[in-house]
N, C-alpha and C positions, 0 to 999 in steps of 0.2 A: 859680300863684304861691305859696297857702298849701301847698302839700304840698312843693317846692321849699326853702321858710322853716324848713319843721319837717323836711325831710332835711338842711337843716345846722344844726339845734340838734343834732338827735342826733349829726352827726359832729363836732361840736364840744365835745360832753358829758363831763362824767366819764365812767370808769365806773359800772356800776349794774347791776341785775338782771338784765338780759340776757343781760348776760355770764358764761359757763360759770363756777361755781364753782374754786376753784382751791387749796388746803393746801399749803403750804410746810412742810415738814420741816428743821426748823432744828439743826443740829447746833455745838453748844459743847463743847470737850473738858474745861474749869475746870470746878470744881465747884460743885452748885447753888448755896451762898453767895457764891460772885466774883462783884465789882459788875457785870462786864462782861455776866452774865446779864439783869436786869432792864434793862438797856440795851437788849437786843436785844431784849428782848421789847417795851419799848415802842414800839421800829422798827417793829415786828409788826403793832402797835395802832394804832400810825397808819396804814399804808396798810388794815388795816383797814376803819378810818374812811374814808379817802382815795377807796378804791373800791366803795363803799356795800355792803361784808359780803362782796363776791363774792372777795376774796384773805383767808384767814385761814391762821394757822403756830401751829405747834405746836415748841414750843423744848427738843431732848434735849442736856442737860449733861452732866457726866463722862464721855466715853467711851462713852458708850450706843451710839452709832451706829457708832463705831470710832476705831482709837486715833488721839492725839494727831498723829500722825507723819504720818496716814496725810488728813489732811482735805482736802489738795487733789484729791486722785485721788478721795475722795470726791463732791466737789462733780461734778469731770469727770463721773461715772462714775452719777451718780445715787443712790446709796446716799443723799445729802442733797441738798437743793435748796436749801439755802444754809448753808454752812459757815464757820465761823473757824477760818481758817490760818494758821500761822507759816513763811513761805516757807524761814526760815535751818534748819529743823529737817531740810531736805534739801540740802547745801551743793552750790554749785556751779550749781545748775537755776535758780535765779532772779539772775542777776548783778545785773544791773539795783537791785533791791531790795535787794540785800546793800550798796549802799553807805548805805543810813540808819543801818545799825549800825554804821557805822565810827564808831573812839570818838568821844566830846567833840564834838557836832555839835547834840544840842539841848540846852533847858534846861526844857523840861516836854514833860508829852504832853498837854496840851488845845488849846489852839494848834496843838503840833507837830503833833499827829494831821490838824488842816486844812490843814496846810502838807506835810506826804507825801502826802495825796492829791490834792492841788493839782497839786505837782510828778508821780505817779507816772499820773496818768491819760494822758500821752501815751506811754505807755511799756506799759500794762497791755495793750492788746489785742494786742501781739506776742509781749509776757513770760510772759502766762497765757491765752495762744490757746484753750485748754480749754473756759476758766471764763466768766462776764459778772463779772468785779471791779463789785463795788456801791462798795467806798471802802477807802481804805488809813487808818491809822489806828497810833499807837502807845501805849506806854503811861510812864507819868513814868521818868524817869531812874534805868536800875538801876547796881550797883555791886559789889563782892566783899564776898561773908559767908564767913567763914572761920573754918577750926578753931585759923591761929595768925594775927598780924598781918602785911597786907601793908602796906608803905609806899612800896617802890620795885619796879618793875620787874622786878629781879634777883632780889626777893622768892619771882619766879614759876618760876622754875628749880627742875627738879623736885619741883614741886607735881602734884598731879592734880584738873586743876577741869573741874567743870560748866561748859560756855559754855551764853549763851543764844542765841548764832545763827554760823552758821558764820567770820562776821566775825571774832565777837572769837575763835574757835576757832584761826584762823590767829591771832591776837595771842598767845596764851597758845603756843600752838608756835612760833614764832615768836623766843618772851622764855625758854624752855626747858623747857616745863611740857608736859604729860598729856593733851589731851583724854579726858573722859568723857560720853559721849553719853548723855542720858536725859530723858526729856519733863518736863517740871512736876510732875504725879502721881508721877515716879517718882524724881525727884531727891531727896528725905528719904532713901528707903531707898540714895538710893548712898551717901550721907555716912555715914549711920548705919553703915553695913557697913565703910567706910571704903576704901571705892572712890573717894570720891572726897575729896578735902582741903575742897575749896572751891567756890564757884559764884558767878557771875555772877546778877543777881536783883533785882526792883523791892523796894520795904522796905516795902509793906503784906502781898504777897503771902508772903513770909519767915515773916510771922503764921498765914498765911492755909494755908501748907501744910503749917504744925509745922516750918519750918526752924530756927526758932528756938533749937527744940531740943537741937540739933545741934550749930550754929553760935556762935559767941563774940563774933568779932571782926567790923566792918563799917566798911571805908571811906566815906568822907563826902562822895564825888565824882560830877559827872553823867557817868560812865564814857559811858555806851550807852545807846540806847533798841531793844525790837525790835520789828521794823516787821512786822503782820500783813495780814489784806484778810483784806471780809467777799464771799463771793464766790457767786453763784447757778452750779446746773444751766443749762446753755444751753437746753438740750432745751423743761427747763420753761418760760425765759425764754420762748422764742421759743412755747413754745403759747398764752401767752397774746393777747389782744386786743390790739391799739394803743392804749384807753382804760387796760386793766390795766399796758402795758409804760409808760406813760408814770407810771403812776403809783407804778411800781416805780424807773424814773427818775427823775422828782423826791424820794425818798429812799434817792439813789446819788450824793451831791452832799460835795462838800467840810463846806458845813455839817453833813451829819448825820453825818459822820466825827467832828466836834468834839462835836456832843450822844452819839452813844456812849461817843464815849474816855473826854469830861470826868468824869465820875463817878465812873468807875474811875483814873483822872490823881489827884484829890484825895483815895482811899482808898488808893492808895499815896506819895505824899506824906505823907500823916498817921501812915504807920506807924513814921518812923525818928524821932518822938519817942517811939510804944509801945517802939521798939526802945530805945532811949535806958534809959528810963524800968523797963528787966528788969534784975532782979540779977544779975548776972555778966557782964552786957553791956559792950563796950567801942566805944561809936560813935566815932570819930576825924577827922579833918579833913587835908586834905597842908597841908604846906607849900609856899611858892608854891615851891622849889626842886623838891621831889617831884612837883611839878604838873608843871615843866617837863620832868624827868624823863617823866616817863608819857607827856607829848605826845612828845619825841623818838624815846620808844621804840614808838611805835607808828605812824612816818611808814610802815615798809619791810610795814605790811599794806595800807594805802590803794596802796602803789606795786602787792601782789598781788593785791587788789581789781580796778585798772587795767588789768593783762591779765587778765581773766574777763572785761570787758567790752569791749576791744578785738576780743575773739573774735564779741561778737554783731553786730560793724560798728559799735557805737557808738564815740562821743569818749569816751573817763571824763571827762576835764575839763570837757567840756561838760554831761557829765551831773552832776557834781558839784556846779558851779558853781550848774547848776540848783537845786540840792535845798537847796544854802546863801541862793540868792535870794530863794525861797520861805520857808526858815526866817525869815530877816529881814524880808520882808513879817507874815510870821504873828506876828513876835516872839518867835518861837520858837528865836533861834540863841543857843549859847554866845556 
């Protein structure tokens, strides 16, 4: 009976020393100063703690491991064992996901971050079959920084902007304007060059990349949010323990979606009073007529959105409807 008692405290236990050591290679493509870094590292640090030493990560920023563009196939692929991905940065391959950037849908990313991964975990193991999605997650409400003032719509008619995810890419073509395709790191030098007019863009990071620079003008609107996932190696997932998996699952959960986002949520947030606050700067606000404006003109991409996802078998409405449910639970919706 005592040997019986003490075979199910052990299968009952954390993990702990028994179990194979285990290094997660974390790869970040933002650079070592974005908040979104020390987020993930404390991710790191708790299952740490969580599985008594036996799971530790080691966290590569900018690029190190490989570019931007390239982190989900990453993650697949093993070069990382757990990566931050930006699904829209390959348009078309994640339908599902691209509807969180359709415009004017949240109104922060700390919430909102709990409220996409709320709504996207029935969705993920079909979407990113690859991967093991830990949590989806976004970041506060970006907007257009621009070399002249947008105010309407029509504004966007042959302009050449940086979108941030393929959403608002079809918006901006759409309204008669440019795409230019270039990752975070590399969006300064398209503007600078003059490749590109404008960009789509959260207002700490603006600071954060020397867009600032560059850049003049900035609308005062929750345009967009884009919606990324922290995502593991299967391979690796699955080598570990049932003690280790579990405790790699309980911080894969809507709430730790919200303790990484938030951090980085309130350092972009705080940047469009630094933006405010530069000489030359011109922050602006619509009008509620320009408001309506912007929402009219961006019904006919939710409609283009709606076939990419009718292709994967899904409802768009249903899925949509979803993600607004969720926002309102999280209090997260415009």
């Amino acid at each position: 009976m005592f040997v019986a008692a003490a075979a199910a405290l052990v299968a009952g236990a954390p993990a702990h020393a028994q179990d194979k050591p285990v290094n997660l290679k974390m790869s970040s493509w933002v650079p070592a100063q974005h908040p979104l870094n020390p987020a993930l590292q404390a991710w790191a640090d708790d299952i740490k703690k969580a599985s008594g030493g036996t799971i530790t990560a080691q966290l590569f920023p900018s690029e190190q491991l490989g570019k931007a563009f390239d982190h989900y196939d990453m993650a697949r692929d093993g070069i990382a064992d757990a990566a931050y991905i930006n699904p829209g940065y390959q348009p078309g391959r994640f339908p599902i996901m691209a509807g969180a950037s359709l415009p004017f849908l949240f109104s922060n990313g700390k919430s909102g971050s709990a409220a996409i991964d709320a709504w996207y975990k029935q969705y993920a193991a079909k979407e990113m079959k690859d991967v093991k999605v830990c949590f989806a997650f976004v970041h506060d409400p970006g907007t257009f920084h621009a070399r002249k003032k947008i105010t309407l719509p029509t504004d966007v008619n042959g302009m050449k902007i940086r979108p941030a995810t393929s959403t608002i890419g079809q918006m901006v073509t759409s309204l008669g304007g440019t795409n230019v395709q270039a990752s975070a790191p590399a969006a300064r030098d398209a503007l600078e060059k003059g490749v590109a007019d404008a960009i789509t863009f959260p207002w700490g990071s603006i600071i954060l990349f020397g867009i600032d620079k560059v850049v003049k003008y900035h609308m005062d609107a929750p345009l967009y949010v884009t919606p990324f996932v922290w995502a593991l190696n299967l391979d690796k997932y699955n080598s570990m323990s049932a003690a280790q998996k579990k405790v790699i699952d309980d911080h894969c959960t809507s709430e730790w979606a919200e303790k990484v986002a938030g951090p980085w949520a309130e350092y972009e947030a705080a940047g469009r009073g630094k933006i405010a606050a530069e000489a030359g700067h011109e922050v602006y606000k619509l009008t509620p007529e320009q408001l309506d404006a912007w929402r009219k003109a961006v019904a006919p991409v939710e409609a283009q959105w709606a076939e990419g996802v009718k292709k994967t078998g899904q409802d768009p409405k249903a899925v949509l409807d979803g993600l607004k449910a969720s926002l309102a639970k999280y209090k997260a919706a415009l």
